[in-house]
N, CA, C and O atoms as a GROMACS GRO file, in nm:
protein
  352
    1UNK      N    1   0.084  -0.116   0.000
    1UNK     CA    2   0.000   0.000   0.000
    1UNK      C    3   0.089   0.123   0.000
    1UNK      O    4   0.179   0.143   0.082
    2UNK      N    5   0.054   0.206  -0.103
    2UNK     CA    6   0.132   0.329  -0.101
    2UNK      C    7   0.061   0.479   0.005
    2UNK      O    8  -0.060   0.491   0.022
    3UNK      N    9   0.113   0.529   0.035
    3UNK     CA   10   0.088   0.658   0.166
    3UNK      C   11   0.196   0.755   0.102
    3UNK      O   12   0.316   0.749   0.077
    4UNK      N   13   0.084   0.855   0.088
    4UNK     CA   14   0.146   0.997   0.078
    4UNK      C   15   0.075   1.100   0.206
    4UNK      O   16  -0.038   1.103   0.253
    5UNK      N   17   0.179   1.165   0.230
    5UNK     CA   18   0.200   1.246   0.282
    5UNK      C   19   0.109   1.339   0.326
    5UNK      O   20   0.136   1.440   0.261
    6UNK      N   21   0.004   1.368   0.410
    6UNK     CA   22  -0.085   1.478   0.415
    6UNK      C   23  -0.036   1.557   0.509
    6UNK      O   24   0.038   1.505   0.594
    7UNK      N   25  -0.069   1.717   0.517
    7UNK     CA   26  -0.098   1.787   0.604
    7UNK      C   27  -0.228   1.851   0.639
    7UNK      O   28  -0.299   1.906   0.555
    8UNK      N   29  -0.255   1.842   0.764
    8UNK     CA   30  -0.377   1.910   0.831
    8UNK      C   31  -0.391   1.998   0.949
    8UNK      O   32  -0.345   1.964   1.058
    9UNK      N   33  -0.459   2.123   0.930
    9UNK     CA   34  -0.483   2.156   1.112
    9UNK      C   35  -0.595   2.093   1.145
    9UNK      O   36  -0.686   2.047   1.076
   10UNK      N   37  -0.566   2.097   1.316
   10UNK     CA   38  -0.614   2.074   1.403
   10UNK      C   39  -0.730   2.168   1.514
   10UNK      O   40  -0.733   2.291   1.512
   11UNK      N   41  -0.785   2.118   1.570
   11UNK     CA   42  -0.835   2.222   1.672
   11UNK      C   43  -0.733   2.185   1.820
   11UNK      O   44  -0.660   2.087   1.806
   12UNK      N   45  -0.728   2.245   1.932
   12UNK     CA   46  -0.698   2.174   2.050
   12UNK      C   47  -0.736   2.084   2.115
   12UNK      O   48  -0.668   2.014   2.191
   13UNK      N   49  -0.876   2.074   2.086
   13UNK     CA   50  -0.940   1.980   2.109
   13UNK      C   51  -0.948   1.827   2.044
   13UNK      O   52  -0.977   1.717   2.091
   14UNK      N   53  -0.914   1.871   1.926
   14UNK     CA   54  -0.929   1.775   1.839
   14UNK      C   55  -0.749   1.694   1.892
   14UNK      O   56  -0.731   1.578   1.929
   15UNK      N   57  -0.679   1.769   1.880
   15UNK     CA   58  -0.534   1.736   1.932
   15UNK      C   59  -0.513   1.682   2.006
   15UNK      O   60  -0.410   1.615   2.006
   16UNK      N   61  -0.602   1.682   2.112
   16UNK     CA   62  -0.580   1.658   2.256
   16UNK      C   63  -0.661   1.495   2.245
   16UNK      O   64  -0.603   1.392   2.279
   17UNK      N   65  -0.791   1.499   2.197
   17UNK     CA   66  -0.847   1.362   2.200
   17UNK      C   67  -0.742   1.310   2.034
   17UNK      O   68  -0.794   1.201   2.009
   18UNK      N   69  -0.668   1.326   1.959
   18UNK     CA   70  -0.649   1.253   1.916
   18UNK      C   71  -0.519   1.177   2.005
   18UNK      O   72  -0.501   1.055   2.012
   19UNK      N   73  -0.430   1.292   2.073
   19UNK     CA   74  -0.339   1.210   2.165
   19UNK      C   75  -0.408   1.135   2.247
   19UNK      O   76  -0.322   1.049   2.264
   20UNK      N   77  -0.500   1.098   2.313
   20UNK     CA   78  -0.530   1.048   2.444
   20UNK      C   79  -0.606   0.865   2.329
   20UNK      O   80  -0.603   0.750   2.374
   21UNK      N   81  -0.642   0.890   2.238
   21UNK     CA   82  -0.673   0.750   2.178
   21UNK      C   83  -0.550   0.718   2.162
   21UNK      O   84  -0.522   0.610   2.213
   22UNK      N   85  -0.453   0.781   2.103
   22UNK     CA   86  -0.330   0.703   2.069
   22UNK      C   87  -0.293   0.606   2.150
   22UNK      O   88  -0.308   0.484   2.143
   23UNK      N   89  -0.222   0.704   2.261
   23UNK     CA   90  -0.216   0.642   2.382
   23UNK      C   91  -0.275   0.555   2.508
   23UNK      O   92  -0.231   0.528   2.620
   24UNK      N   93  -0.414   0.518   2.426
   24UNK     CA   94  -0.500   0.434   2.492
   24UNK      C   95  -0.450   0.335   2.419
   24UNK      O   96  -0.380   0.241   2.458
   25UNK      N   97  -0.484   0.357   2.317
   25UNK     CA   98  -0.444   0.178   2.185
   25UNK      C   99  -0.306   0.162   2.178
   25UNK      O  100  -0.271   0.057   2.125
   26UNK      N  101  -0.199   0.252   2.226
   26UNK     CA  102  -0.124   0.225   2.217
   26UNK      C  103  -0.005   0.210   2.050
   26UNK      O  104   0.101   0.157   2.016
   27UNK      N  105  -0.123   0.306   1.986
   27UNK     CA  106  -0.064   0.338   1.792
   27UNK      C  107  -0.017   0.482   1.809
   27UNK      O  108  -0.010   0.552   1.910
   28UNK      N  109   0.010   0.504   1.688
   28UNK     CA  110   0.111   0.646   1.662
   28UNK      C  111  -0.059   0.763   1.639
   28UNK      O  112  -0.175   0.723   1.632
   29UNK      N  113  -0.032   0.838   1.635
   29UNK     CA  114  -0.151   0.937   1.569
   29UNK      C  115  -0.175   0.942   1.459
   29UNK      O  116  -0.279   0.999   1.424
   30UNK      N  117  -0.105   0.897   1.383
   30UNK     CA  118  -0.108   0.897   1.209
   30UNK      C  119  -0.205   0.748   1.185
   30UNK      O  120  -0.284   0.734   1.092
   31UNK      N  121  -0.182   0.665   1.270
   31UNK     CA  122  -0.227   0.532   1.269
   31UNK      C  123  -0.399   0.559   1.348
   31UNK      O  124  -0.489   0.480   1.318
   32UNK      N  125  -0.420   0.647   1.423
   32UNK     CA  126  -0.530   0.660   1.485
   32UNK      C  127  -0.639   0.741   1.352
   32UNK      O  128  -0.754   0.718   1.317
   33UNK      N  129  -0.550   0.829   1.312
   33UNK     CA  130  -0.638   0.887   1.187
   33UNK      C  131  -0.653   0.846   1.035
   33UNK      O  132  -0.715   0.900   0.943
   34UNK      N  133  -0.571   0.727   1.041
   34UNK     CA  134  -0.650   0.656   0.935
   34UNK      C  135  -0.696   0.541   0.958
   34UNK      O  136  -0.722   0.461   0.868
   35UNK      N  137  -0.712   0.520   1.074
   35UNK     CA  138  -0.843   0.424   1.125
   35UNK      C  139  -0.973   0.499   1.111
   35UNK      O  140  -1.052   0.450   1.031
   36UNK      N  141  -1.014   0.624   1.185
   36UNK     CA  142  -1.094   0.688   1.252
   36UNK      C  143  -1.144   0.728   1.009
   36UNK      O  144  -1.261   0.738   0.972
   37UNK      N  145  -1.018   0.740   0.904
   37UNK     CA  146  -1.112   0.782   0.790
   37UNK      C  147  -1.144   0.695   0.734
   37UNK      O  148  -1.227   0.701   0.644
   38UNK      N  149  -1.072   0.562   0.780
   38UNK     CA  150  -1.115   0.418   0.689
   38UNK      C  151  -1.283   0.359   0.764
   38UNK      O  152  -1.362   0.282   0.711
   39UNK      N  153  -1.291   0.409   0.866
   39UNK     CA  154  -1.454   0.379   0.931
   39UNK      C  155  -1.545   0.473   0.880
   39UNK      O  156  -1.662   0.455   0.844
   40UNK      N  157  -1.458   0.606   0.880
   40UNK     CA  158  -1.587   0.702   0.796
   40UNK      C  159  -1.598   0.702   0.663
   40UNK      O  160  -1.693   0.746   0.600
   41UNK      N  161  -1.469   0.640   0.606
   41UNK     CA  162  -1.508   0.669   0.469
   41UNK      C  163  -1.595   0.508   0.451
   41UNK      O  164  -1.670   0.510   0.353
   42UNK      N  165  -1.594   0.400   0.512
   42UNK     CA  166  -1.650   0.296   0.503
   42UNK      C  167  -1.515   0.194   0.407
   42UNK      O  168  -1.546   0.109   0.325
   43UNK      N  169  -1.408   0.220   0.433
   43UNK     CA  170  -1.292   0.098   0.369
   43UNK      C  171  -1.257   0.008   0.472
   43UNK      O  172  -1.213   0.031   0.585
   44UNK      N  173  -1.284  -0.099   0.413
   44UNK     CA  174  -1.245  -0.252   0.473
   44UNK      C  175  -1.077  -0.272   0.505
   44UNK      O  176  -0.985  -0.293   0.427
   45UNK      N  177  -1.078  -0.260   0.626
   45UNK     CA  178  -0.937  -0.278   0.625
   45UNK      C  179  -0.844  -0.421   0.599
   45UNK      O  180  -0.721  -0.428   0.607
   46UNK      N  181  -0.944  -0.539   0.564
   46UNK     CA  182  -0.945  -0.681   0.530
   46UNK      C  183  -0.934  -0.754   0.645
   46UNK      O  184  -0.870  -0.859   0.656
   47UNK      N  185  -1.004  -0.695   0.738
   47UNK     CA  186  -0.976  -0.748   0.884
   47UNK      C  187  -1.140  -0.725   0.954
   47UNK      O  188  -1.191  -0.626   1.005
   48UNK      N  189  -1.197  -0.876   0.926
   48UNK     CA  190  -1.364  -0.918   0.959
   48UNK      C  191  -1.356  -0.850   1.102
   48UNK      O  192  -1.245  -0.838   1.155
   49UNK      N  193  -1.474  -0.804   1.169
   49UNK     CA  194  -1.530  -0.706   1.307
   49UNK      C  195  -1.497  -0.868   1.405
   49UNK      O  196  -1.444  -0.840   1.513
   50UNK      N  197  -1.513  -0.988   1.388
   50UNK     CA  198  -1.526  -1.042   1.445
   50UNK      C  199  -1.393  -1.092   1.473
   50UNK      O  200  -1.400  -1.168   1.570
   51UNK      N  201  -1.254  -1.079   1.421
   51UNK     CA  202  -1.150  -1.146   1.391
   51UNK      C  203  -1.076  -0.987   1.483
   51UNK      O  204  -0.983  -1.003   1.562
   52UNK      N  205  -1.125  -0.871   1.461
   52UNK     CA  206  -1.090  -0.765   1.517
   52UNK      C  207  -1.132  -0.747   1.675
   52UNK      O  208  -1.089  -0.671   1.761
   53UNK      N  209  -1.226  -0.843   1.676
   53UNK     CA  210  -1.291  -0.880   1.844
   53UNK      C  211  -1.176  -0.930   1.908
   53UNK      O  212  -1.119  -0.892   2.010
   54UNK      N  213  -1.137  -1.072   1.790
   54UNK     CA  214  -1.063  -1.174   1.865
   54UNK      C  215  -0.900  -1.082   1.944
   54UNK      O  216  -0.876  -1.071   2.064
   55UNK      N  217  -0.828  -1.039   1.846
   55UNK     CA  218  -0.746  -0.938   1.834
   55UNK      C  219  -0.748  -0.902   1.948
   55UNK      O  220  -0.674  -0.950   2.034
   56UNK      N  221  -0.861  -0.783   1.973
   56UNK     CA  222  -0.880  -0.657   2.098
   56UNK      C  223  -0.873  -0.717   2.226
   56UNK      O  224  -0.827  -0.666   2.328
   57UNK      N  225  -0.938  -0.862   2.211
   57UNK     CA  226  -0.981  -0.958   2.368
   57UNK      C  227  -0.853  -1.049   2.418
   57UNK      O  228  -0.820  -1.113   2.518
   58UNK      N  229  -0.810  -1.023   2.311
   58UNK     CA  230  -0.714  -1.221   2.373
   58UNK      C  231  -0.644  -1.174   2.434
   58UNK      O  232  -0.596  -1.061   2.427
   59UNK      N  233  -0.619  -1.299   2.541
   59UNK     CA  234  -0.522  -1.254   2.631
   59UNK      C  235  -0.565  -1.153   2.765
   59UNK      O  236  -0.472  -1.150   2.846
   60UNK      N  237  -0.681  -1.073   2.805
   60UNK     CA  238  -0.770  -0.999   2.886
   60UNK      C  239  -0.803  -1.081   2.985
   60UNK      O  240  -0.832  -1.028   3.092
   61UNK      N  241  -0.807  -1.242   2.974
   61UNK     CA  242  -0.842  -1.324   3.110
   61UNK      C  243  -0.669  -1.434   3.106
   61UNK      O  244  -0.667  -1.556   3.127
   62UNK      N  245  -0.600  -1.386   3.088
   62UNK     CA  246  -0.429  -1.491   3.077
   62UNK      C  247  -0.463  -1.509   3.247
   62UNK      O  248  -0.436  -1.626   3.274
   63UNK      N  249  -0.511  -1.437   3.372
   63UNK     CA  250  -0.511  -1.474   3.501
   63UNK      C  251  -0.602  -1.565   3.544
   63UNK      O  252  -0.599  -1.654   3.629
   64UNK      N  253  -0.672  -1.528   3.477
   64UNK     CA  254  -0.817  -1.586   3.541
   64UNK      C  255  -0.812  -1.793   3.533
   64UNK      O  256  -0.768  -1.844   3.430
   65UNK      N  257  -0.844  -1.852   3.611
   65UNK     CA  258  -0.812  -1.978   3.649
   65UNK      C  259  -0.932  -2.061   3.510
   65UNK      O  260  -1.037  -2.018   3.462
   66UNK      N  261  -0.869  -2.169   3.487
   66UNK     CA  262  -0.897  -2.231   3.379
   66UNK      C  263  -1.068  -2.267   3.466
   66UNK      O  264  -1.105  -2.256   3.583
   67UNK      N  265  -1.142  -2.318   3.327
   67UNK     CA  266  -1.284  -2.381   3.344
   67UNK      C  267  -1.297  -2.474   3.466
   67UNK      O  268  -1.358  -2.427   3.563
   68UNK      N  269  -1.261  -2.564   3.471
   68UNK     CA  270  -1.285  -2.660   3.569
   68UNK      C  271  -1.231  -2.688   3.715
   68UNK      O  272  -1.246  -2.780   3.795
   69UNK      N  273  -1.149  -2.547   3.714
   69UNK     CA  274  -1.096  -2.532   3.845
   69UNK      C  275  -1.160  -2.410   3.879
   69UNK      O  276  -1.176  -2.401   4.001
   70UNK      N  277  -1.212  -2.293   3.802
   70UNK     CA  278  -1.302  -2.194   3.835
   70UNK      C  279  -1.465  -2.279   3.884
   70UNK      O  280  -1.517  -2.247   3.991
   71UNK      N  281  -1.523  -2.374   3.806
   71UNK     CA  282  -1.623  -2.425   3.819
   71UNK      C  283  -1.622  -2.498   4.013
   71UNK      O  284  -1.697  -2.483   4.110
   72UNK      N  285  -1.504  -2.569   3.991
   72UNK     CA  286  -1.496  -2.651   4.166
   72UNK      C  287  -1.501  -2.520   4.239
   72UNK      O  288  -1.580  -2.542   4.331
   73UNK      N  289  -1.457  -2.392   4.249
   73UNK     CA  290  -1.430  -2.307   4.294
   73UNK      C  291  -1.514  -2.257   4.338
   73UNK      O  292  -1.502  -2.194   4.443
   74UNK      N  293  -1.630  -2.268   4.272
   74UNK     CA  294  -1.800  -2.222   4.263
   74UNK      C  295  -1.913  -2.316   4.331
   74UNK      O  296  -2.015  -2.279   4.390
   75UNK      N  297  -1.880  -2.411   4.313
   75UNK     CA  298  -1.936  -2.532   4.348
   75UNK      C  299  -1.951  -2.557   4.488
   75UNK      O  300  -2.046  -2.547   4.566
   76UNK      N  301  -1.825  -2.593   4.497
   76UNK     CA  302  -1.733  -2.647   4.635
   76UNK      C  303  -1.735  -2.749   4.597
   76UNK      O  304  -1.709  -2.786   4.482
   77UNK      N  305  -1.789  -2.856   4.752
   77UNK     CA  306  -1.759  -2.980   4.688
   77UNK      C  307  -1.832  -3.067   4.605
   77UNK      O  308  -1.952  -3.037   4.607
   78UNK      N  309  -1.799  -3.193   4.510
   78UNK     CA  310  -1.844  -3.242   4.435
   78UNK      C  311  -1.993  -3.335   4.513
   78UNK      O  312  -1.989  -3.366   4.632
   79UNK      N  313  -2.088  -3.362   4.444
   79UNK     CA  314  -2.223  -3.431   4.464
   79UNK      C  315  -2.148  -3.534   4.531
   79UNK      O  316  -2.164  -3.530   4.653
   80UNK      N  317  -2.072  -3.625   4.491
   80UNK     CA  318  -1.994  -3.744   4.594
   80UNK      C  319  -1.944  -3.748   4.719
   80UNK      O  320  -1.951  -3.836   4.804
   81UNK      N  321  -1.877  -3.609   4.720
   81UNK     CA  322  -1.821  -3.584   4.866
   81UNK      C  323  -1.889  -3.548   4.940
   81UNK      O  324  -1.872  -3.567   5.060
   82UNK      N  325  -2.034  -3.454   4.868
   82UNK     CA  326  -2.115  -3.438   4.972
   82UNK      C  327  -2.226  -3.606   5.000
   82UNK      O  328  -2.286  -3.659   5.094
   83UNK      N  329  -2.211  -3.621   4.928
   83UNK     CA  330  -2.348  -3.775   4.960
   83UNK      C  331  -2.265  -3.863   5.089
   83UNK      O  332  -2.316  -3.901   5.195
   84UNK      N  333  -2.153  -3.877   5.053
   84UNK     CA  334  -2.066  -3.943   5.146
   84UNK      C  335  -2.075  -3.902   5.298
   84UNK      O  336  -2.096  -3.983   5.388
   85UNK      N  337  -2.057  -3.767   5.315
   85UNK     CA  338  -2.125  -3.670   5.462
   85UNK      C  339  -2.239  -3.781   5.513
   85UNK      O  340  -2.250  -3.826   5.627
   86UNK      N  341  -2.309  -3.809   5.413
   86UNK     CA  342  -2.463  -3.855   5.492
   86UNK      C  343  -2.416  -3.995   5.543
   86UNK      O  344  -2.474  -4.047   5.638
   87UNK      N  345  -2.313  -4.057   5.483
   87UNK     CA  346  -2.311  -4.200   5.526
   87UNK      C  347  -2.350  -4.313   5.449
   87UNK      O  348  -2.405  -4.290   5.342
   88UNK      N  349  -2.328  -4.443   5.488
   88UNK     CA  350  -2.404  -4.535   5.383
   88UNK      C  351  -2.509  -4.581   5.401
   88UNK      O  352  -2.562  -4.651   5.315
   0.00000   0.00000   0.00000
């Protein structure tokens, strides 16, 4: 993909929220504003909303304790250990 060069003013405002997205997503400002014209102008960046989900999320629970040890966690103890309490 070829990129030329634009210049534009700004307002302060406009300056100010374009720094503070940057630095949320963690992209350059040049990268924030041709995101922000490829959504308004409606261009596909070849990257499906749902594949752009996967992207934004992964990795957001790397702490959080796997399925079946979160589930016992919730539970407590299993239907067996408790039936056993009662005796035979």
């Amino acid at each position: 993909m070829y990129m030329r060069r634009t210049q534009m003013y700004l307002t302060d405002e406009q300056r100010r929220r374009l720094k503070r997205r940057a630095d949320d997503t963690g992209s350059s400002e040049a990268e924030v504003i041709r995101s922000i014209l490829d959504e308004a102008l409606g261009i596909d960046s070849g990257t499906s909303d749902a594949v752009a989900a996967v992207l934004a999320t992964a990795g957001i629970c790397r702490d959080y304790p796997d399925w079946p040890e979160w589930l016992r966690d919730i539970r407590g103890r299993t239907f067996e250990e408790r039936r056993q309490d009662l005796g035979p």
